[in-house]
Backbone as a ProteinNet text record, in pm:
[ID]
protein_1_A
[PRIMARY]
XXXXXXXXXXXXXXXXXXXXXXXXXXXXXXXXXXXXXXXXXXXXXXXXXXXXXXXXXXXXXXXXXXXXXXXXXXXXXXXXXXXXX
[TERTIARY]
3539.2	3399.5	3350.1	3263.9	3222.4	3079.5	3079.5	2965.2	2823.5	2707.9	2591	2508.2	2451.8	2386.9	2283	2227.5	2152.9	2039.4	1934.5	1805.8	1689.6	1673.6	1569.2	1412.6	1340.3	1161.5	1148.1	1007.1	980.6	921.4	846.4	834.7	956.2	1084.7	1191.8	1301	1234.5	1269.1	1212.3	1069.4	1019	991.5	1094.2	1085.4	1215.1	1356.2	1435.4	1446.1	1341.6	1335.6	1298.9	1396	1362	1458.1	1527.8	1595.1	1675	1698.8	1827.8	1967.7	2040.8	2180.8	2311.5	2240.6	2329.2	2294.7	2136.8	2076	2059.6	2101.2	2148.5	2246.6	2360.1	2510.6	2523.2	2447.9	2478	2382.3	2279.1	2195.3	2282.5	2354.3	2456.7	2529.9	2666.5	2726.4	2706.7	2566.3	2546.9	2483.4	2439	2437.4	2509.5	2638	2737	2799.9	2809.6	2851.3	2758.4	2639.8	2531.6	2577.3	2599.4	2627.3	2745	2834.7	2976.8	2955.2	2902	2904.8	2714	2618.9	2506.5	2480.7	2499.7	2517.8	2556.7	2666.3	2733.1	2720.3	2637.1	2623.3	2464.5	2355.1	2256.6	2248.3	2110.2	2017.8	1903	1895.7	1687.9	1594.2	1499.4	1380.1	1290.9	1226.2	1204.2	1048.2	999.9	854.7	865.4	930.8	947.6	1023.3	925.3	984.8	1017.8	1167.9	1230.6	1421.5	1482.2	1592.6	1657.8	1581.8	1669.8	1626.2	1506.2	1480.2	1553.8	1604.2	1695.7	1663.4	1754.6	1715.6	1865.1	1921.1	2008.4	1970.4	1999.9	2038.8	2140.8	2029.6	2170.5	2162.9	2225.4	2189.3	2172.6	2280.5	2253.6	2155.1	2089.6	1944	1852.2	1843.1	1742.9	1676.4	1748	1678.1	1696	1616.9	1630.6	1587.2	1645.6	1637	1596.5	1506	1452.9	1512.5	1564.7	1614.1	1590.8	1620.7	1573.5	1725	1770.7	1960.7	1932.7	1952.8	1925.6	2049.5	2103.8	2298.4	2266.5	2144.7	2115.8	2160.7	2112.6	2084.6	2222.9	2268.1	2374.2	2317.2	2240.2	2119.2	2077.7	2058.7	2004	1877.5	1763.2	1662.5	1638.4	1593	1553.8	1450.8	1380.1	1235.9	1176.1	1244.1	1164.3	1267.6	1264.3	1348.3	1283.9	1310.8	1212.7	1314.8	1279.7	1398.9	1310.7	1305.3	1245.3	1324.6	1400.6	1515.5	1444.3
-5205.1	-5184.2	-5294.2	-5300.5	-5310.5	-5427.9	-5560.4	-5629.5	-5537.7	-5622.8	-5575.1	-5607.6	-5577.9	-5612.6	-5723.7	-5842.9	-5911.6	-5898.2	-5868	-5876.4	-5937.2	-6012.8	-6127.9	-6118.6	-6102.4	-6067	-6204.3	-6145.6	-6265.9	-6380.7	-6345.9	-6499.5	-6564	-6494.3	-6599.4	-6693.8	-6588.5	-6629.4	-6712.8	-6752.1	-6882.2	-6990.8	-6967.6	-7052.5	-7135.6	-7038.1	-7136.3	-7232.2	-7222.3	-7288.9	-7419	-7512.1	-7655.1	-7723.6	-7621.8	-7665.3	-7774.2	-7892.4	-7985	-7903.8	-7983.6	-7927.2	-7916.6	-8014.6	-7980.1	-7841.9	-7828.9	-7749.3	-7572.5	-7596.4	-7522.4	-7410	-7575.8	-7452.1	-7412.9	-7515.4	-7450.5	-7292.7	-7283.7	-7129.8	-7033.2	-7096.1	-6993.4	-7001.1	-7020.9	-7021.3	-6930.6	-6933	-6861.9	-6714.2	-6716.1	-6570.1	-6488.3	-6582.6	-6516.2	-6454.9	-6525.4	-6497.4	-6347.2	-6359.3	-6316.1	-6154.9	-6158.4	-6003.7	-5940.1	-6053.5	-5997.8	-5909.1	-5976.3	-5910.1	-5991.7	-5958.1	-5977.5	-5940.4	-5842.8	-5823.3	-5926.6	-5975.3	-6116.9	-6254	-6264.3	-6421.2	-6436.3	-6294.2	-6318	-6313.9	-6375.9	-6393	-6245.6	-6201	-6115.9	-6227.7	-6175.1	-6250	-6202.5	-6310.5	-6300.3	-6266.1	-6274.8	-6245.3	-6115.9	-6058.2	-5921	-5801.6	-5704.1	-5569.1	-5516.3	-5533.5	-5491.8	-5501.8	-5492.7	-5524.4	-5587.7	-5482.4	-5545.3	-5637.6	-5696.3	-5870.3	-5919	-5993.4	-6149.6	-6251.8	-6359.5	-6506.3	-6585	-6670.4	-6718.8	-6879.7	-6971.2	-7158.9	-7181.7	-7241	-7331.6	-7465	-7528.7	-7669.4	-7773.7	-7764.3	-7842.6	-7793.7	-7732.8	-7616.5	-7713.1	-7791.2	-7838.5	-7667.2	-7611.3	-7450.9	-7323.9	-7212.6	-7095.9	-7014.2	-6897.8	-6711.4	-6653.5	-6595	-6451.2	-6358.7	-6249.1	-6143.3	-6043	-5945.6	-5763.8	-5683.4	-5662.3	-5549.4	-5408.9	-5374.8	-5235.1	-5140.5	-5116	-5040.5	-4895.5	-4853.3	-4693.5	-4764.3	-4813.1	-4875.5	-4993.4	-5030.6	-5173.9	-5284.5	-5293.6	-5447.3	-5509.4	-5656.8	-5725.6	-5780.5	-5786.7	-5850.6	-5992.6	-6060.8	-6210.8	-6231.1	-6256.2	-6233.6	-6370.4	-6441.1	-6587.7	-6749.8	-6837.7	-6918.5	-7064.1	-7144.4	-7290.7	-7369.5	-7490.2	-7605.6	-7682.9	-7772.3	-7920	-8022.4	-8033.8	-8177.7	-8233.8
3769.8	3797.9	3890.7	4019.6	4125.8	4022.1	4097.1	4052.9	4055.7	4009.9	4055	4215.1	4223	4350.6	4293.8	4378.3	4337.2	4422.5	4388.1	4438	4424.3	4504	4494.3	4526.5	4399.7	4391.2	4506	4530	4656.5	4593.9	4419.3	4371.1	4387.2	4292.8	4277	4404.3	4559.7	4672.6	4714.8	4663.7	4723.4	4640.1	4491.7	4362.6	4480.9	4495.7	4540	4646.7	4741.3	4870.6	4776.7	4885.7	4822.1	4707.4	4622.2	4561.9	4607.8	4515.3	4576.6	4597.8	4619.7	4644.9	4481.6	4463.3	4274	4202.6	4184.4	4102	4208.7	4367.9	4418.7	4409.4	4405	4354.2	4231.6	4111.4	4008.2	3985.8	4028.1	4067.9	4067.2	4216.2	4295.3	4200.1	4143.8	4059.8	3944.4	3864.6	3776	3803.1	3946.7	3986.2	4014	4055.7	4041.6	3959.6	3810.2	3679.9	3667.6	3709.8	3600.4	3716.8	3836.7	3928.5	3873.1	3775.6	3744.7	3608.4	3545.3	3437.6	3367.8	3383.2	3365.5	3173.7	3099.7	2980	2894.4	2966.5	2874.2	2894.9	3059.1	3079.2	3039.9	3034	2963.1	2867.1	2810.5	2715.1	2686.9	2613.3	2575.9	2631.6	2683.7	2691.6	2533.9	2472	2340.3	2381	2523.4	2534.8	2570.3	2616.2	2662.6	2560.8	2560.9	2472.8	2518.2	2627.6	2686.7	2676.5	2653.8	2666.9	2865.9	2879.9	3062.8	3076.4	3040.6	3097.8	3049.4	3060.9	3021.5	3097.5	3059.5	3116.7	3086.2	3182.6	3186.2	3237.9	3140.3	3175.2	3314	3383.2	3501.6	3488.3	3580.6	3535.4	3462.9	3359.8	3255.3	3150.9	3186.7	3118.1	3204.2	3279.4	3370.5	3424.1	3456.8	3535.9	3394.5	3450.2	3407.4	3488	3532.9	3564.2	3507.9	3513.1	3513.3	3556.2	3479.8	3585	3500.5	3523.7	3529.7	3540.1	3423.5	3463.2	3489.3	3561.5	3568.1	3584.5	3517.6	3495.5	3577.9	3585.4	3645.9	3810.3	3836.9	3997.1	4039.6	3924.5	3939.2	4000.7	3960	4018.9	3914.5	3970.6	3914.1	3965.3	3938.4	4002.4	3936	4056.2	3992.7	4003.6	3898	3882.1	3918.9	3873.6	3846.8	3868.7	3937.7	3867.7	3842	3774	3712.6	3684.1	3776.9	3809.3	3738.8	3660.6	3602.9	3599.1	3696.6	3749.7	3799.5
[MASK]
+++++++++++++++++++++++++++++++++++++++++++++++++++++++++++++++++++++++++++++++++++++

């Protein structure tokens, strides 16, 4: 089975501008995980009565993702991301 597609909301596109370069690759890194298999490298979001939201730790847990699985479409959307390094 073929990753997901990753698609980036335009909040979480202008959350990442600026990032340093550590908290960068580790992003990249875990988006990667999260396009391979998204089910198992996420989390539920406990605010959302949803199952497709989730949320995944980068960075040491310095960061977290927002994202959106959508298995009809094979995408992932990234809703949100929050660096506090």
């Amino acid at each position: 089975m073929s990753a997901f597609e990753t698609v980036f909301h335009a909040k979480a596109a202008a959350e990442v501008r600026g990032l340093p370069e550590r908290a960068g690759k580790t992003l990249w890194d875990v988006l990667v995980a999260v396009a391979r298999t998204p089910w198992d490298v996420t989390r539920p979001d406990p605010l959302v009565d949803d199952e497709a939201f989730r949320f995944v730790l980068f960075d040491d847990g310095d960061g977290i993702v927002h994202v959106r699985v959508d298995d009809q479409a094979r995408t992932v959307t990234i809703h949100g991301v929050t660096w506090i390094g």
